[in-house]
PyMOL Python script that loads the backbone (N, CA, C, O; Angstrom):
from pymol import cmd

cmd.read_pdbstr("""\
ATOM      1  N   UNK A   1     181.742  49.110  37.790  1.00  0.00           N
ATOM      2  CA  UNK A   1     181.796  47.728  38.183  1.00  0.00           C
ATOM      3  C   UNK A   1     181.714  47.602  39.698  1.00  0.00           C
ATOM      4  O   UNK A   1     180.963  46.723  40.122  1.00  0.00           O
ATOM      5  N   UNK A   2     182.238  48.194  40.392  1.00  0.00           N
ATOM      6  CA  UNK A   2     182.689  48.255  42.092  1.00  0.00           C
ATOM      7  C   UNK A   2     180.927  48.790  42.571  1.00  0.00           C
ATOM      8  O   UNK A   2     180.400  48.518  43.650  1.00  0.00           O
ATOM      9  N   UNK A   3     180.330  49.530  41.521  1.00  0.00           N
ATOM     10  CA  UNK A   3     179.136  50.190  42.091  1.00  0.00           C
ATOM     11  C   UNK A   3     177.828  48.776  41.614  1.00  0.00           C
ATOM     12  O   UNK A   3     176.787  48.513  42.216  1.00  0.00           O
ATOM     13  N   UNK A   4     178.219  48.306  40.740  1.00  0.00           N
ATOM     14  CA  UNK A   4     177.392  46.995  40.665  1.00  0.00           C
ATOM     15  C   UNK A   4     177.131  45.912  41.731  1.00  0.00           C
ATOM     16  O   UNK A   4     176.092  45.368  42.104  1.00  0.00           O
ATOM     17  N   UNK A   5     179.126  45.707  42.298  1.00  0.00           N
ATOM     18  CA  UNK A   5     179.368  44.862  43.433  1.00  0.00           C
ATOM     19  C   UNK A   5     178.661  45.069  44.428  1.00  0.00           C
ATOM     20  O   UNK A   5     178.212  44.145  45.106  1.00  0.00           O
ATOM     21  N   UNK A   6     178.427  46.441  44.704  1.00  0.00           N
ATOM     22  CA  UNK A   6     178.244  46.816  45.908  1.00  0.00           C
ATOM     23  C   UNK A   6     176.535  46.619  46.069  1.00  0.00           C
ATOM     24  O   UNK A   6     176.071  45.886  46.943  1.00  0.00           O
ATOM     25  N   UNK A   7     175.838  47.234  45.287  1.00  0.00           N
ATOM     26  CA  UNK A   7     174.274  47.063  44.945  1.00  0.00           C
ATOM     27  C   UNK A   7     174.058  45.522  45.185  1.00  0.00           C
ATOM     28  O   UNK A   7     173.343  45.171  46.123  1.00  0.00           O
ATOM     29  N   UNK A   8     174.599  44.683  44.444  1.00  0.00           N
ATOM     30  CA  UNK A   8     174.464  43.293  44.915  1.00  0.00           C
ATOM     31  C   UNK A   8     174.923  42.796  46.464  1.00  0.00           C
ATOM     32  O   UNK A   8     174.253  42.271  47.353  1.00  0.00           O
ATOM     33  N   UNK A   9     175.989  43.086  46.425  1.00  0.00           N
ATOM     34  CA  UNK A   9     176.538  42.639  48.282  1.00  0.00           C
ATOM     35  C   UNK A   9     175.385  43.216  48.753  1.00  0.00           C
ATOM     36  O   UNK A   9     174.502  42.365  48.862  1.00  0.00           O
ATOM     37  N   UNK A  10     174.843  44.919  49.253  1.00  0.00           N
ATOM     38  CA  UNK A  10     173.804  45.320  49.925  1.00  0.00           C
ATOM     39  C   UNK A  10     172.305  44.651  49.980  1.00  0.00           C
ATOM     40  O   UNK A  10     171.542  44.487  50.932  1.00  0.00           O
ATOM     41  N   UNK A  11     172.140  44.218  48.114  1.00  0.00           N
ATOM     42  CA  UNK A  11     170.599  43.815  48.561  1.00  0.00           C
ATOM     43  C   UNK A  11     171.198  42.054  49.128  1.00  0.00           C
ATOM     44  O   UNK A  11     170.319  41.694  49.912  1.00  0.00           O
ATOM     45  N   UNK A  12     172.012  41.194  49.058  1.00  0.00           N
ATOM     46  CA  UNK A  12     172.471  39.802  49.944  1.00  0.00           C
ATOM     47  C   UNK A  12     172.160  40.464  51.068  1.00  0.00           C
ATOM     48  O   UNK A  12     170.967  40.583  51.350  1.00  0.00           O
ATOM     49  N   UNK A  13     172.975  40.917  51.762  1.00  0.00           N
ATOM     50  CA  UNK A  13     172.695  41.887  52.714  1.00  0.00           C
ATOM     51  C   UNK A  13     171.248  42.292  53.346  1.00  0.00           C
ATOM     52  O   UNK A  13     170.996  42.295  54.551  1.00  0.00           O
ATOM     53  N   UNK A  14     170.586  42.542  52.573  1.00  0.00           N
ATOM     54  CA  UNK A  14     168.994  43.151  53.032  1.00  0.00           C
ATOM     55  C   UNK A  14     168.276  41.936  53.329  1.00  0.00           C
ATOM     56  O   UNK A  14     167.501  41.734  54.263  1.00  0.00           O
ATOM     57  N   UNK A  15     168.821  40.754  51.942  1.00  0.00           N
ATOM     58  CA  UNK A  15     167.707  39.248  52.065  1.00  0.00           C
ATOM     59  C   UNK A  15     168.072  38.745  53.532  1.00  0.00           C
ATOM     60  O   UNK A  15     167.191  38.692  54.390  1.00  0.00           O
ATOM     61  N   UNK A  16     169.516  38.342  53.830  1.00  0.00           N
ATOM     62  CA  UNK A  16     170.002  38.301  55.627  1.00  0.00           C
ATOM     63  C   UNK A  16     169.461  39.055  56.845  1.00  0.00           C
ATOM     64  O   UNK A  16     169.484  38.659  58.010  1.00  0.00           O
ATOM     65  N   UNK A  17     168.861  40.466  56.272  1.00  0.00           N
ATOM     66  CA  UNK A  17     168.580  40.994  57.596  1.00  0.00           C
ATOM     67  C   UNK A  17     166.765  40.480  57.462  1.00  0.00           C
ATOM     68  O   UNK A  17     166.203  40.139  58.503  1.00  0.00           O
ATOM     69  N   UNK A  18     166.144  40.473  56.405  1.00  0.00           N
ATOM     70  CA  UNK A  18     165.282  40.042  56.272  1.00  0.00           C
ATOM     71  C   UNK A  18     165.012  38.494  56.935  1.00  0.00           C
ATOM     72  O   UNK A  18     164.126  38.470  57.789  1.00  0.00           O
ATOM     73  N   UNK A  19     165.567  37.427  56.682  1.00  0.00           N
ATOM     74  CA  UNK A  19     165.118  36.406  57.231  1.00  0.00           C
ATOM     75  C   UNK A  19     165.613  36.303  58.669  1.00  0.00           C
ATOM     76  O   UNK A  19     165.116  35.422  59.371  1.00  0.00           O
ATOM     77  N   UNK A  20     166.626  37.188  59.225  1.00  0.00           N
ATOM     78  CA  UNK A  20     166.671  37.268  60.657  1.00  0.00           C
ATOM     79  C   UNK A  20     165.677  37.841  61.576  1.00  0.00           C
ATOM     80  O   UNK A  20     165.330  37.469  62.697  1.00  0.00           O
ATOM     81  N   UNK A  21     165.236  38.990  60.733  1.00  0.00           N
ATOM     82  CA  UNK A  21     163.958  39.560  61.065  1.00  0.00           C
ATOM     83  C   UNK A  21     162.529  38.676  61.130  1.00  0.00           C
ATOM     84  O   UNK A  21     161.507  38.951  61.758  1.00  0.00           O
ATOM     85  N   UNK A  22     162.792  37.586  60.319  1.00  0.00           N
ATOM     86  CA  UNK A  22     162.161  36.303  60.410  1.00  0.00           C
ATOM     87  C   UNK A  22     161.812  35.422  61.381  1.00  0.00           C
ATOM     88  O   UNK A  22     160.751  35.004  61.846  1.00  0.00           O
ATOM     89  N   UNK A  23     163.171  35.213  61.603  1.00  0.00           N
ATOM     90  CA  UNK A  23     163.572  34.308  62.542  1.00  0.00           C
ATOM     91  C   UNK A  23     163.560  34.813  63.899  1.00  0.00           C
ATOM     92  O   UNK A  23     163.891  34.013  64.773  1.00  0.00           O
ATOM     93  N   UNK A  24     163.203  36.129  64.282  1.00  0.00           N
ATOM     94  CA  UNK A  24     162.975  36.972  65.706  1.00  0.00           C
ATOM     95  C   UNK A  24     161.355  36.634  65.515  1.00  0.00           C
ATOM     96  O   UNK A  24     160.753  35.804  66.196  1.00  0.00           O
ATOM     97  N   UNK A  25     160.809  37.384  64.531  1.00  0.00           N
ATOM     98  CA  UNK A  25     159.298  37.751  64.679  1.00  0.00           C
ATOM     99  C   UNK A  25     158.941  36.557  64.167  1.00  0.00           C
ATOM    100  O   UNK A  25     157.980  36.332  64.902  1.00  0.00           O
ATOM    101  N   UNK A  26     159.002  35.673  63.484  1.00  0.00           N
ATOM    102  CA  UNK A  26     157.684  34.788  63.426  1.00  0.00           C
ATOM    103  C   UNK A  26     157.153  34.970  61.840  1.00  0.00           C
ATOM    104  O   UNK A  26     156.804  34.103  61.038  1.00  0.00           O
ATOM    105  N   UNK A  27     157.225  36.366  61.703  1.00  0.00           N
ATOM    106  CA  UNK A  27     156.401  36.987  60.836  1.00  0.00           C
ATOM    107  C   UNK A  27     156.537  36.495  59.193  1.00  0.00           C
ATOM    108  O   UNK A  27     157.647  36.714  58.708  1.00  0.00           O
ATOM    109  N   UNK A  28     155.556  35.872  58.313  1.00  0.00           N
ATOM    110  CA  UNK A  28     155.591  35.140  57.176  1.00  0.00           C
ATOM    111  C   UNK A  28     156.037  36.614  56.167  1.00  0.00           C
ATOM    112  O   UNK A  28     156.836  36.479  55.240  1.00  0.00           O
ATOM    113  N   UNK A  29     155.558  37.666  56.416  1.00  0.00           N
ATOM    114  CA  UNK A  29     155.890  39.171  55.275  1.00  0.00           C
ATOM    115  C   UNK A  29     157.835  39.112  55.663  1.00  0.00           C
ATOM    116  O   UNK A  29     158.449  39.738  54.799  1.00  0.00           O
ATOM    117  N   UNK A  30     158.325  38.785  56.239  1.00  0.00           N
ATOM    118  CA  UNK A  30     159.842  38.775  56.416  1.00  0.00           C
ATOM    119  C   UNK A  30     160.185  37.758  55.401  1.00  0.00           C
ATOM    120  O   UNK A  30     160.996  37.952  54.496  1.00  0.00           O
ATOM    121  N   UNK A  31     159.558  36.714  55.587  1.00  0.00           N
ATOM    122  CA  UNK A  31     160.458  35.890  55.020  1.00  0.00           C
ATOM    123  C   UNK A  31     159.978  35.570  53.306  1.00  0.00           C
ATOM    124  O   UNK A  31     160.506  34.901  52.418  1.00  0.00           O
ATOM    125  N   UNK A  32     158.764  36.379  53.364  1.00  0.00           N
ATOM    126  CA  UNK A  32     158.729  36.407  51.536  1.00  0.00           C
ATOM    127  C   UNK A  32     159.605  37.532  50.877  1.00  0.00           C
ATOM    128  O   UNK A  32     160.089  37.626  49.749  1.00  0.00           O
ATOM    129  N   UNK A  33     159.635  38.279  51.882  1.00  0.00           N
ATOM    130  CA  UNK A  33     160.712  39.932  51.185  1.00  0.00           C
ATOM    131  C   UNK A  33     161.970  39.101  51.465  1.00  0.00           C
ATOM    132  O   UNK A  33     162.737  39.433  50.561  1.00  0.00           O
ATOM    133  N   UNK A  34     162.369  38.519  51.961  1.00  0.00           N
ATOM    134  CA  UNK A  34     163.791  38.226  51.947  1.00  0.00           C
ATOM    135  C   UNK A  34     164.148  37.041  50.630  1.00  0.00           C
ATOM    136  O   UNK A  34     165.304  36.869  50.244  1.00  0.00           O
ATOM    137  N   UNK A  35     163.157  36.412  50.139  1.00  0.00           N
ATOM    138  CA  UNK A  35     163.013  35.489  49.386  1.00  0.00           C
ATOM    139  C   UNK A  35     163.001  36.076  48.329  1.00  0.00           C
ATOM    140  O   UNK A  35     163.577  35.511  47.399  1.00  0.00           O
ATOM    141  N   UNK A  36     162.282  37.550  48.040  1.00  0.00           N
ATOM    142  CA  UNK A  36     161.967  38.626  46.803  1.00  0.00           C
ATOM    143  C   UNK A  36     163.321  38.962  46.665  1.00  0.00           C
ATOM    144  O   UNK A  36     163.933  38.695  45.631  1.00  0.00           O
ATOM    145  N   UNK A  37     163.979  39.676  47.880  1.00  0.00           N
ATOM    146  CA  UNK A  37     165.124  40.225  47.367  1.00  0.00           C
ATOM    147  C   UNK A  37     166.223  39.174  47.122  1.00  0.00           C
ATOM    148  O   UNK A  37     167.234  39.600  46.563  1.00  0.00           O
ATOM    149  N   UNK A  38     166.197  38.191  47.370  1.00  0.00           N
ATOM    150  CA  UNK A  38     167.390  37.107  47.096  1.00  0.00           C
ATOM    151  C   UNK A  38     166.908  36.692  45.932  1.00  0.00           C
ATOM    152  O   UNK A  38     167.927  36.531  45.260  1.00  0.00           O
ATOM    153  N   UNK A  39     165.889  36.386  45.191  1.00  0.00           N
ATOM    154  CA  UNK A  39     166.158  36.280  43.695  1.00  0.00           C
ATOM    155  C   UNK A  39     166.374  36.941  43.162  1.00  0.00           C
ATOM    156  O   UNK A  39     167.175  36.627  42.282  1.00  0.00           O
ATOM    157  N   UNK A  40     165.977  38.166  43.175  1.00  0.00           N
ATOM    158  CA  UNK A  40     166.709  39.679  42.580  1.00  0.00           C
ATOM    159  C   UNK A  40     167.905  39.975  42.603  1.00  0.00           C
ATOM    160  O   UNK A  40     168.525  40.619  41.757  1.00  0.00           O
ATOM    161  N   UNK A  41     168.218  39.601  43.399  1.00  0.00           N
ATOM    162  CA  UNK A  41     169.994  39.581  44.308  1.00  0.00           C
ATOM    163  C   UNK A  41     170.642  38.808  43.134  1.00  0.00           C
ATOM    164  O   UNK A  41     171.318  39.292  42.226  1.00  0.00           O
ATOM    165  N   UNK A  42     170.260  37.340  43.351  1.00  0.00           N
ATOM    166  CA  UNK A  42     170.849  36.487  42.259  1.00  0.00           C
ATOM    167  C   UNK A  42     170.509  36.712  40.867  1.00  0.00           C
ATOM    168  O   UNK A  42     171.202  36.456  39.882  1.00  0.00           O
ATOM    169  N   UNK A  43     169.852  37.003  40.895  1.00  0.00           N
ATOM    170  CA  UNK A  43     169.399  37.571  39.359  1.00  0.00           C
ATOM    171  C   UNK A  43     170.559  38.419  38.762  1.00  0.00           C
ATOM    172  O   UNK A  43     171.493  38.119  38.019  1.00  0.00           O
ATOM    173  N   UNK A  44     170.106  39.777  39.446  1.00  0.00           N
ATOM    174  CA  UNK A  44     171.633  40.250  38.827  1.00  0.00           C
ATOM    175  C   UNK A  44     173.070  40.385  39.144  1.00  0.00           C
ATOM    176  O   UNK A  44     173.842  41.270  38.774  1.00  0.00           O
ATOM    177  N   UNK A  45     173.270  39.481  39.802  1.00  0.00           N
ATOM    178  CA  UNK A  45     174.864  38.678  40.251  1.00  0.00           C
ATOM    179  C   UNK A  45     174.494  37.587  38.753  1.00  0.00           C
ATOM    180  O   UNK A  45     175.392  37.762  37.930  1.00  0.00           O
ATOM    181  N   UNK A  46     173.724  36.842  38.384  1.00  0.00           N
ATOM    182  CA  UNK A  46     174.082  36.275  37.354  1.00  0.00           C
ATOM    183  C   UNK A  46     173.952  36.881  36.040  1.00  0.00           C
ATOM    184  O   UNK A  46     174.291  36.314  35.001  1.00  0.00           O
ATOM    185  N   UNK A  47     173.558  37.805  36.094  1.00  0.00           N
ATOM    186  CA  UNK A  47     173.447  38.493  35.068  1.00  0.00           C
ATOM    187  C   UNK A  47     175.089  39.270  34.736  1.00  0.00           C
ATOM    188  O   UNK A  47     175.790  39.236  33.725  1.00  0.00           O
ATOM    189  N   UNK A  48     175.303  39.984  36.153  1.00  0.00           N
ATOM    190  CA  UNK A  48     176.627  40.695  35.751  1.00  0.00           C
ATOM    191  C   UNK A  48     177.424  39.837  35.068  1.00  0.00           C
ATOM    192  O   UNK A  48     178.059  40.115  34.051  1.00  0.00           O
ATOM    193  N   UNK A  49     177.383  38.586  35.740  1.00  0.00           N
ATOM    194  CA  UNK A  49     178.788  37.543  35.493  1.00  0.00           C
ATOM    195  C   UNK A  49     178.816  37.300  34.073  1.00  0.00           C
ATOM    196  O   UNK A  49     179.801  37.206  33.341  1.00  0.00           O
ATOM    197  N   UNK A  50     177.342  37.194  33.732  1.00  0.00           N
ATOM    198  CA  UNK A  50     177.610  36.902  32.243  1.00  0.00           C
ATOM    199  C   UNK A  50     177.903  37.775  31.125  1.00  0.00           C
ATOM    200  O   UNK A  50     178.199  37.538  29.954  1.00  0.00           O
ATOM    201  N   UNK A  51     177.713  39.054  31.909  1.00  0.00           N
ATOM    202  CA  UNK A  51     178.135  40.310  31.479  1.00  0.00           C
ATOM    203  C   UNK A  51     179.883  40.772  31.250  1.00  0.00           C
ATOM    204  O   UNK A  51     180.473  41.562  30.513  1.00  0.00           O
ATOM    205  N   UNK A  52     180.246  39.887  32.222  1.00  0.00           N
ATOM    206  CA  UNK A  52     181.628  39.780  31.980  1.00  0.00           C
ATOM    207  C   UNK A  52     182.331  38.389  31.476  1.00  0.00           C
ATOM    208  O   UNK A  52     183.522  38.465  31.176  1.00  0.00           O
ATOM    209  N   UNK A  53     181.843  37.452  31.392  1.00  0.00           N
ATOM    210  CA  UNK A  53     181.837  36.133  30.585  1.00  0.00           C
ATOM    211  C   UNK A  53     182.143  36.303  29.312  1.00  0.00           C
ATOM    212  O   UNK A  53     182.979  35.627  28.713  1.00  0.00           O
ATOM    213  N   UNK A  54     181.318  37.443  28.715  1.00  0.00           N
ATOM    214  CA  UNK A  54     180.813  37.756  27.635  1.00  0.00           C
ATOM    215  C   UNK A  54     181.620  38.373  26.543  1.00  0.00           C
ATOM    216  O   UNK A  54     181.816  38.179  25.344  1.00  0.00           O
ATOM    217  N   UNK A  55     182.280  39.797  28.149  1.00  0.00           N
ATOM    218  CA  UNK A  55     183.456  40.484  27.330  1.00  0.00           C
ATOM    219  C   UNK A  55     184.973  39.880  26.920  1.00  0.00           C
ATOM    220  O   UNK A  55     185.839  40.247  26.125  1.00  0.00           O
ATOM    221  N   UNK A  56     184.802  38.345  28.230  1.00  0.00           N
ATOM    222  CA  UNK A  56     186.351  37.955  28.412  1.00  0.00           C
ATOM    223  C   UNK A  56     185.999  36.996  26.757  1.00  0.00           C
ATOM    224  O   UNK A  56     186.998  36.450  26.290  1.00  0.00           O
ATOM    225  N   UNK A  57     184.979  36.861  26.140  1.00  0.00           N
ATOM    226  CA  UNK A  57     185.209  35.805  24.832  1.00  0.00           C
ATOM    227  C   UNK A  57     184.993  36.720  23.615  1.00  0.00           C
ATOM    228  O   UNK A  57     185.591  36.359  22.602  1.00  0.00           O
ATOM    229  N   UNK A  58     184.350  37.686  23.535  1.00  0.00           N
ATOM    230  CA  UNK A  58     184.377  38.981  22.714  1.00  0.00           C
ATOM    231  C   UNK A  58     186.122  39.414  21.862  1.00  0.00           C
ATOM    232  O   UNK A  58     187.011  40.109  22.353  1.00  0.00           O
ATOM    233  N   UNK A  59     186.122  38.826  20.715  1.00  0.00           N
ATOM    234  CA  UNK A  59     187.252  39.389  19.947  1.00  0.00           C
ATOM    235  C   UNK A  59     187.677  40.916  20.125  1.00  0.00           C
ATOM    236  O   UNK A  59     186.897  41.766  19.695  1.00  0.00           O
ATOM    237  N   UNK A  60     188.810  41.297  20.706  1.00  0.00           N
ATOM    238  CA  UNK A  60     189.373  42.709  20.742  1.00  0.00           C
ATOM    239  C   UNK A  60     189.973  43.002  19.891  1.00  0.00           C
ATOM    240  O   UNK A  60     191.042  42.518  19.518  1.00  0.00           O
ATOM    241  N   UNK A  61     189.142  44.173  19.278  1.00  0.00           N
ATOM    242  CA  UNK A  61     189.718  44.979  17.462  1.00  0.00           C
ATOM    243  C   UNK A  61     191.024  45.342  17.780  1.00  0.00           C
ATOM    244  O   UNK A  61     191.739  45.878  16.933  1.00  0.00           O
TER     245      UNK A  61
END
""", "prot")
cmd.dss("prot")
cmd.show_as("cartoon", "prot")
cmd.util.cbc("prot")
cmd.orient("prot")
């Protein structure tokens, strides 16, 4: 779980350094990779959650 957190915080992380890298250079390839990795990012941040949504309504034998 902590190794999931972390994969997600890092790529948030990458989309931020990405659009700063943006926001120095100008450059339009920054700010579509930062846009790539932030739906990916959110993607599976919503995915985990529901991953644990899932277990907290799941009947325990």
């Amino acid at each position: 779980m902590t190794l999931f957190r972390l994969l997600i915080l890092l790529a948030l992380l990458a989309a931020a350094v990405s659009y700063g890298m943006f926001a120095l250079t100008g450059q339009q390839r920054h700010r579509r990779r930062g846009w790539l990795i932030l739906k990916w990012a959110l993607l599976a941040a919503f995915g985990f959650f529901a991953v644990l949504f899932v277990q907290q309504l799941w009947p325990r034998a």
